[in-house]
C-alpha positions as CSV (number, residue, x, y, z in Angstrom):
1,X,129.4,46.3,102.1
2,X,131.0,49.0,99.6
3,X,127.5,49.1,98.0
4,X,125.7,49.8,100.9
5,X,128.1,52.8,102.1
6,X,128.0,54.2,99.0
7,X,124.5,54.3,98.9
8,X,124.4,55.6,102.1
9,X,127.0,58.6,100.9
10,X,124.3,59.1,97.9
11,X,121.9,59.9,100.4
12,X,123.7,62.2,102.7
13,X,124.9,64.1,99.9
14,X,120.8,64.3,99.0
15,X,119.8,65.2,102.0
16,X,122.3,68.3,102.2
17,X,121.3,69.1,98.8
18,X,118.1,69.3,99.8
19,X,118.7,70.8,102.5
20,X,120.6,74.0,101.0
21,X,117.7,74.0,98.3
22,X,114.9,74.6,101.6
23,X,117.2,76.9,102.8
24,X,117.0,79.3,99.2
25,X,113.2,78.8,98.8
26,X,113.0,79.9,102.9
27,X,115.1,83.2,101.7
28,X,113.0,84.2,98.6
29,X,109.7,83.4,100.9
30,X,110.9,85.5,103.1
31,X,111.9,88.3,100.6
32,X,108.0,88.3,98.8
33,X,106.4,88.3,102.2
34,X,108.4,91.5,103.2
35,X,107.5,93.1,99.8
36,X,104.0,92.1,101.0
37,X,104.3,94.5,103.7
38,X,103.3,91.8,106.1
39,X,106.1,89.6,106.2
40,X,106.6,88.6,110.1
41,X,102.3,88.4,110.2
42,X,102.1,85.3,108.0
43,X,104.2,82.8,110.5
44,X,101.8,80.8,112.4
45,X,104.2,80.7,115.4
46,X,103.1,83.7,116.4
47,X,99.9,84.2,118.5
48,X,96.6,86.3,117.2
49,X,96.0,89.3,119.6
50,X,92.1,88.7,120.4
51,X,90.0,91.5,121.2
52,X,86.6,91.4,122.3
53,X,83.7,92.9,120.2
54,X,83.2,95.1,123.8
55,X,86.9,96.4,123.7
56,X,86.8,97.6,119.9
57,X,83.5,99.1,120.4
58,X,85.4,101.3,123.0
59,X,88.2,101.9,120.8
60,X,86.2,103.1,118.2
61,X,84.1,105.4,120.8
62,X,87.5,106.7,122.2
63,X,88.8,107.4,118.5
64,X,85.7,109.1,117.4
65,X,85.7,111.2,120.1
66,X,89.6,112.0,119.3
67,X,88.2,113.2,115.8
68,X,85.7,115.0,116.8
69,X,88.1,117.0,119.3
70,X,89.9,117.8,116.3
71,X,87.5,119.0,114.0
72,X,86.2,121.1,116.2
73,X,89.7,123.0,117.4
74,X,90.3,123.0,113.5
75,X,86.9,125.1,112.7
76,X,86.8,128.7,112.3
77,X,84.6,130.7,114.6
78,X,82.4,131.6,111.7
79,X,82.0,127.6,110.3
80,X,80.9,126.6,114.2
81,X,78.4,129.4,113.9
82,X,76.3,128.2,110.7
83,X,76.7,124.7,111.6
84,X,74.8,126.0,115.3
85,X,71.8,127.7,113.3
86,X,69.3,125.8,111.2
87,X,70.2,124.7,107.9
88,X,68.5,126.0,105.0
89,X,65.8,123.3,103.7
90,X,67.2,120.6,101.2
91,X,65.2,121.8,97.4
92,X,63.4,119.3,95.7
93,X,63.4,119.5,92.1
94,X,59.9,118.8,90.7
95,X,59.1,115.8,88.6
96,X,57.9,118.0,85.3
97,X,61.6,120.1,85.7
98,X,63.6,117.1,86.1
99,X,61.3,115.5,82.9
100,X,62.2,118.7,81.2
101,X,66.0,118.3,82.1
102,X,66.2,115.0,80.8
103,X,64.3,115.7,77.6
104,X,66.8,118.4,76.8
105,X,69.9,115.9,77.4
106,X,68.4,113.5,75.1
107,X,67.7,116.2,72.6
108,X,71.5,117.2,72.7
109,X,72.9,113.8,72.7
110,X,71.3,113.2,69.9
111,X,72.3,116.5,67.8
112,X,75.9,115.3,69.3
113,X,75.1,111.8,67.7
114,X,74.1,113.1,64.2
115,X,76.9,115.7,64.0
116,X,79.1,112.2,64.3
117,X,77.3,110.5,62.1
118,X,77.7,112.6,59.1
119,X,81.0,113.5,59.7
């Protein structure tokens, strides 16, 4: 009978080993997840919020109309003018002056490349 008690106070001593052991990994999970930033967000106790592809399609409206409100109380009389008129056409560079341009980069990258070659 001695054996079997003492086997018995092997185990409970184990199991509260174990148990303080649980108890420091718990802590130092706890400690990374709050470095995270997230911490209380990665317990699956807690329920998801759910929000219908309807509702944040209004809450994006709603914001967007927020930050539009803004920007225009933050514009200067003279910005909301010129943004009123036309805008000036967008220029289109021609495909000889941009052949032109690039010819004329290669040319100096490879001066550049020779001047570093004999040096």
């Amino acid at each position: 009978m001695s054996n079997l008690e003492n086997a018995l106070k092997e185990l409970r001593e184990k199991r509260s080993k174990a148990q303080i052991e649980i108890e420091k990994l718990d802590k130092i999970i706890s400690g990374i997840e709050s470095l995270d930033g997230l911490g209380a967000l990665h317990k699956a106790t807690e329920p998801s919020r759910v929000i219908s592809a309807a509702s944040r399609r209004k809450m994006a409206l709603a914001q967007k109309a927020r930050w539009a409100s803004v920007r225009k109380q933050s514009q200067p009389a003279a910005a909301v003018a010129k943004t009123t008129s036309s805008a000036p056409p967008k220029r289109i560079m021609s495909a000889s002056s941009r052949r032109k341009i690039a010819a004329a980069l290669r040319a100096r990258w490879a001066k550049i490349r020779a001047a570093k070659k004999a040096a």
